[in-house]
PADO-460773 format. One record per residue (C-alpha): x, y, z; residue in one letter. Coordinates in steps of 0.5 Angstrom, whole numbers, plus 500, padded with zeros to 3 digits. Example, Ala and Ser with C-alpha at 12.3 -4.5 7.8 and 13.67 -1.06 7.14 Angstrom:
2
525491516a 527498514s 
end
This chain:
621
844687658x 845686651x 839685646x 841677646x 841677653x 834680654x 831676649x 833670653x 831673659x 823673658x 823670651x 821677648x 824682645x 823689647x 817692643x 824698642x 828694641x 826695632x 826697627x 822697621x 822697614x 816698608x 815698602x 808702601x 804695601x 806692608x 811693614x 816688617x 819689625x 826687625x 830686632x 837689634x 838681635x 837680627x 831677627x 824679624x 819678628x 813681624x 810681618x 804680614x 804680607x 803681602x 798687604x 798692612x 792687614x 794680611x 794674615x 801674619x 806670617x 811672622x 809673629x 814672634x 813678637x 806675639x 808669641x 816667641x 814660641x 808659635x 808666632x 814664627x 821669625x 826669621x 833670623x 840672622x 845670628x 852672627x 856667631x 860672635x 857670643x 857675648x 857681642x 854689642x 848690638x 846696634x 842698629x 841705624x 837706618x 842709612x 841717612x 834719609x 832712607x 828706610x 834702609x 836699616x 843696618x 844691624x 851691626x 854685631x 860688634x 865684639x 872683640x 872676635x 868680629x 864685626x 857683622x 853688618x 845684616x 843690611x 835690611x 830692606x 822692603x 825695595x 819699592x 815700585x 815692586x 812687581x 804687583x 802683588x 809680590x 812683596x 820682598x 825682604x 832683601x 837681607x 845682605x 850680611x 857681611x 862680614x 865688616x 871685620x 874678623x 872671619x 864671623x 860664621x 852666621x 846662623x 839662619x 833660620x 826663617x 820659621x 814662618x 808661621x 801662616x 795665618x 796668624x 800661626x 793657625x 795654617x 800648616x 804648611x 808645606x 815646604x 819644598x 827645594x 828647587x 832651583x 829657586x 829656592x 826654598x 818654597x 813654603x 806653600x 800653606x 794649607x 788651603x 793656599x 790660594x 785662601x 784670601x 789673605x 794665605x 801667601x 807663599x 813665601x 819663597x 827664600x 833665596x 840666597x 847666595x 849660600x 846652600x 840653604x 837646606x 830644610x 829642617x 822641621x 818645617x 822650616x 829654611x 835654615x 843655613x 849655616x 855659612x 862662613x 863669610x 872672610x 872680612x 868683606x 865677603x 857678602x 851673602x 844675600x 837673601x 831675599x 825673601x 818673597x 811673599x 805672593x 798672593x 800667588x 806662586x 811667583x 817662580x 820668575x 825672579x 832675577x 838673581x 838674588x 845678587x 844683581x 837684583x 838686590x 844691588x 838693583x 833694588x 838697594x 840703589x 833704586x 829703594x 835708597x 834713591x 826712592x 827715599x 832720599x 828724593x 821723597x 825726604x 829731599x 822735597x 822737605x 821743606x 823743614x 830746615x 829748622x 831744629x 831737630x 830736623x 833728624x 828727628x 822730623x 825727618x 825721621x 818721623x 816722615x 819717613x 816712618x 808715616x 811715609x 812707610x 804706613x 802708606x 798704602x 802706594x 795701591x 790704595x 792711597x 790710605x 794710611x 794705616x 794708624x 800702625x 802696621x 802691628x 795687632x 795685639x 801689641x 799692649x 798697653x 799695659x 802688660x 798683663x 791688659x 786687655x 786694651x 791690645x 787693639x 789691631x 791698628x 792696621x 786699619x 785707616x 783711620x 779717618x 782722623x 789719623x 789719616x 786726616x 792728622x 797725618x 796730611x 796736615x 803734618x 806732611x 804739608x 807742613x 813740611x 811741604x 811733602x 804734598x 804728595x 800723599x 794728599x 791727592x 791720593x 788721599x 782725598x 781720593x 780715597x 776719602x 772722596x 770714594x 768714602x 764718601x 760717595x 758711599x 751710600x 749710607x 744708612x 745714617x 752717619x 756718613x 763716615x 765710620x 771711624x 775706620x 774702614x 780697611x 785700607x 782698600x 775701603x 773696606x 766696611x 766691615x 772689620x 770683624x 773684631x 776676634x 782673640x 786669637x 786665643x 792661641x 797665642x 800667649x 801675647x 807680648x 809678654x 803673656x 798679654x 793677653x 788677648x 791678642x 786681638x 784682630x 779686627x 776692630x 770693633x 771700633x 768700627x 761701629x 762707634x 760713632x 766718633x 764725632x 771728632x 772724625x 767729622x 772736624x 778733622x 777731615x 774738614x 780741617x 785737611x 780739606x 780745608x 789745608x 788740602x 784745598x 789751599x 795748600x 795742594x 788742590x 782745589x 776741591x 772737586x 764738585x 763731586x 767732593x 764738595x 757735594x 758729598x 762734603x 756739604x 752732606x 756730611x 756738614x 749737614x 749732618x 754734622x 749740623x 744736625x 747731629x 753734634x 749734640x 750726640x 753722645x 759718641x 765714643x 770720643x 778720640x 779715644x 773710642x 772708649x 768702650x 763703654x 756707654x 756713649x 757721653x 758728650x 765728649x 769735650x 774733644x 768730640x 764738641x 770742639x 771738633x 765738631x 766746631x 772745627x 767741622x 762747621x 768753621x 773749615x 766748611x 764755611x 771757611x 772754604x 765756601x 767762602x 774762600x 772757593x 765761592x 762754593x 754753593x 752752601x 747753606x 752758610x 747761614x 745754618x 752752618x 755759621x 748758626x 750751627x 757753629x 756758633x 751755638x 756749638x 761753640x 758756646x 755749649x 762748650x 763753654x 756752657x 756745658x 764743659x 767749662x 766745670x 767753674x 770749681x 776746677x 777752673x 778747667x 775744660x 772737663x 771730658x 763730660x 758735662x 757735670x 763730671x 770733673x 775729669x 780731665x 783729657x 788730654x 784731648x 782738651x 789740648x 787740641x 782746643x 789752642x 790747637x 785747632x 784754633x 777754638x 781758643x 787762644x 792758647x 792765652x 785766653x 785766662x 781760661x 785756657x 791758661x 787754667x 785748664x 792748663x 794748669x 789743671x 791739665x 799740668x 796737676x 792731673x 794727667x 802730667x 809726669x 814730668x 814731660x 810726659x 802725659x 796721661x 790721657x 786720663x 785717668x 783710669x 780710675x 778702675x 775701668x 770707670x 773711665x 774707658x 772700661x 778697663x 781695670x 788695668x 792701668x 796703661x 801708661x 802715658x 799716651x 806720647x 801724643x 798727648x 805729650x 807733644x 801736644x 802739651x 810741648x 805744642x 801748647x 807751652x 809753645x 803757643x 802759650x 808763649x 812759653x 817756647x 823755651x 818751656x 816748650x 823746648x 825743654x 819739655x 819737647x 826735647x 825730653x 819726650x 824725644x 828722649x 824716649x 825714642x 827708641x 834707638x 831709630x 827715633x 821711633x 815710638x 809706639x 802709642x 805709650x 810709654x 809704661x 812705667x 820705665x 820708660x 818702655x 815701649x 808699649x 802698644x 802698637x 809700633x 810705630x 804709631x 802714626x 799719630x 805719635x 810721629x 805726625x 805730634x 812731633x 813734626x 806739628x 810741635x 817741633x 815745626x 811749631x 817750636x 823751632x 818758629x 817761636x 823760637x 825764632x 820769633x 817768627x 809769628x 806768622x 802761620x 804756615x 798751615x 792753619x 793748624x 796743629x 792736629x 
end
């Protein structure tokens, strides 16, 4: 079925069926049927303004449709670029939409440049750019000049409301509310479009076809020397690449954060209720991600980072010094709400924005953060006093507080428990935090901090290890397995030989493993995070278990396991969270933590493979 067929079968797209195009302020899906299902803008946690994807009726979209009936859709990025072709393909014609985000814009104005052209036949197009403001709930206005075409919201100028102006290079004329075009292109002719959202009313713009010949050469550039400074030359280099171009784009240029994926409400299951807003910085995501970069020696994101983390923590608080999450600016408070409007993915309801998340306490943030540190210090630059100092505190209160019951990795929402992931990771915490003092000679309480960590790590093995399953449980006195346990060869806790490990694997492989790929854990009726409905497997824990076959000293194993997860990309190499029950798409998309699995097994994979033993960066995450 083509994917103008299955639209019009269900009304929705596949979540896979995208691609994705950024510009370090934001992220736009587009569909292998030519349309732009989602965007906020101009900022990762704006308002929507095209939200089809949530709701094919009221979400709004903006399309470009070759008239080629019955026609073959592909889609691919230009090499090493962020830089996404759509092609219509039939007997009657061939039609290329080209489309970008061009980077190092003018402050505050984000554009969608769009080039259409005619690759062979004579092709007439259809456009329609429906955009629906504030999460579809804001009427607007639209009116034409001699810029365009401009959609004013109600209520403009309200934080978050952007107007939206379209340009092209064809008439463009206004219908219901909406822009719409209809135009006619010879083999090889081109029609442009740019698209603008600002915060504010933004009139002086260059001329659409000179600036986005510009602004092609500049983006492209920009992407192809980012990916350049790669130092990867191993096996399945595509797809690693590919994977740091896509957590390159969920970087946030102003603020230097990172967001976990850059869409709301998308489900874990269709028909449930886990449909959660990624579009937020969380601190392990964001943590992980600079340790899959330096791996590949992309070293760049990391200062702004630290900086943004050094701004957090700085903070006063009133207990715990991190919260899971913060907005991407460092924003605290993320109110969680259902936009009970919108029908959902599918009929998934409820769409939520916000994240309540954000006051949970989640332990395991603690030992990933100093684990990035630690790579951060040695691999990019020295921690500064003022970092050191608020980092010492933290430690402290890690020290004094590892024992309490927390929400765990997967921010379960239900009653706090001792959590397997939460203790290894506060282990993690105290080893990087003693390791860096005494590498950089650095003034702390070491005696307490290596007390500390020692007494944790033999809770682990007292409290988690359930001697009748032979494994590493997710809570004391329970027999339940979680593929966090995979982290534990991982981050250096265990050896990825030890005899107890080998049977947690073991375990790991009877419960939460189909074929390649692997549960987080078992649902088990709501009893396990809560929910009724079951979900699908998480792709993260799949690539940390082809990472563990690896360092388990197994890496042809790994390498078979590793290569059929990639199976599952999606067209562009791109993942979402979780894969449902046939293989499709499911959760938000694309999602960092998937992409930064990846790169740490395929680095991991390809080095065993060549025997070579020695370590680069200290650690997976």
């Amino acid at each position: 079925m083509s994917p103008h067929s299955a639209r019009s079968a269900s009304r929705y797209l596949p979540i896979e069926d995208h691609g994705v195009i950024g510009d370090l302020h934001t992220v736009a899906l587009v569909g292998l049927d030519g349309s732009i299902d989602f965007l906020c803008a101009p900022r990762f946690d704006s308002p929507s303004i095209f939200a089809s994807l949530l709701d094919a009726k009221r979400g709004g979209s903006y399309r470009i449709d070759p008239q080629l009936g019955e026609a073959r859709r592909k889609q691919l990025y230009l090499p090493d670029t962020n830089v996404l072709l759509t092609r219509t393909l039939s007997p009657d014609g061939v039609a290329e939409v080209s489309d970008f985000m061009p980077v190092g814009e003018t402050a505050g104005v984000r554009r969608v440049v769009r080039r259409v052209k005619a690759v062979r036949g004579t092709v007439r197009f259809r456009l329609r750019c429906a955009p629906r403001f504030g999460y579809a709930l804001v009427e607007h206005r639209v009116t034409e000049d001699e810029n365009g075409i401009l959609f004013v919201p109600d209520d403009a100028g309200r934080a978050g409301l952007a107007y939206l102006r379209l340009r092209g290079s064809v008439p463009l004329r206004i219908a219901e509310g909406d822009c719409v075009a209809e135009f006619e292109l010879q083999p090889e002719q081109t029609a442009t479009f740019v698209l603008e959202a600002a915060a504010e009313r933004h009139d002086a713009a260059p001329a659409t076809h000179d600036y986005a010949s510009e602004a092609f050469k500049r983006t492209t550039n920009y992407w192809r020397t980012w990916i350049g400074r790669s130092t990867y030359r191993g096996r399945w280099r595509d797809e690693v690449h590919r994977s740091a171009l896509v957590l390159k784009m969920l970087f946030s240029h102003p603020h230097g954060s990172l967001v976990a994926a850059p869409t709301f409400g998308l489900p874990e299951a269709l028909g449930g209720a886990r449909n959660w807003d990624y579009r937020y910085t969380w601190v392990r995501d964001a943590a992980f991600t600079l340790y899959a970069l330096i791996r590949l020696g992309l070293t760049d994101e990391t200062g702004p980072f630290m900086q943004w983390i050094a701004e957090r923590c700085a903070e006063e608080g009133d207990g715990i010094p991190l919260q899971p999450l913060y907005g991407i600016d460092g924003a605290h408070e993320l109110p969680e709400s259902t936009l009970h409007h919108l029908e959902g993915y599918r009929g998934s309801r409820p769409v939520r924005i916000g994240n309540g998340a954000v006051g949970q306490l989640q332990l395991d943030i603690f030992g990933a953060l100093m684990d990035s540190v630690y790579l951060y210090d040695k691999y990019s630059e020295p921690l500064s006093y003022d970092l050191w100092q608020s980092l010492t505190k933290m430690v402290d209160w890690v020290c004094a507080n590892w024992r309490l019951p927390d929400h765990g990795i997967w921010e379960i929402r239900r009653a706090t428990r001792p959590n397997l992931s939460s203790r290894v990771l506060s282990w993690v915490a105290m080893d990087r935090a003693v390791r860096l003092a005494r590498h950089r000679s650095l003034p702390a309480p070491e005696a307490r901090w290596m007390e500390a960590r020692d007494t944790i790590y033999h809770s682990v093995f007292d409290d988690f290890w359930h001697p009748g399953r032979r494994a590493f449980v997710q809570s004391p006195g329970e027999g339940s397995l979680d593929a966090a346990c995979l982290l534990m060869p991982l981050l250096r806790f265990i050896s990825p030989t030890d005899p107890r490990w080998v049977s947690t694997m073991e375990a790991v492989k009877k419960d939460l493993v189909e074929d390649s790929l692997v549960r987080r854990y078992a649902v088990r009726g709501g009893e396990a995070d809560g929910f009724q409905d079951e979900e699908g497997t998480f792709s993260i824990c799949s690539f940390w278990y082809a990472e563990c076959l690896s360092r388990g000293g197994d890496p042809q194993q790994a390498r078979f396991v590793f290569e059929k997860i990639l199976s599952y990309a999606n067209h562009v190499g791109l993942f979402a969270e979780e894969l449902g029950p046939s293989g499709e798409h499911l959760g938000n998309f694309p999602q960092a933590f998937t992409h930064l699995a990846l790169i740490s097994a395929a680095y991991d994979i390809d080095r065993r493979l060549d025997g070579v033993r020695g370590d680069g960066p200290a650690r997976m995450a």
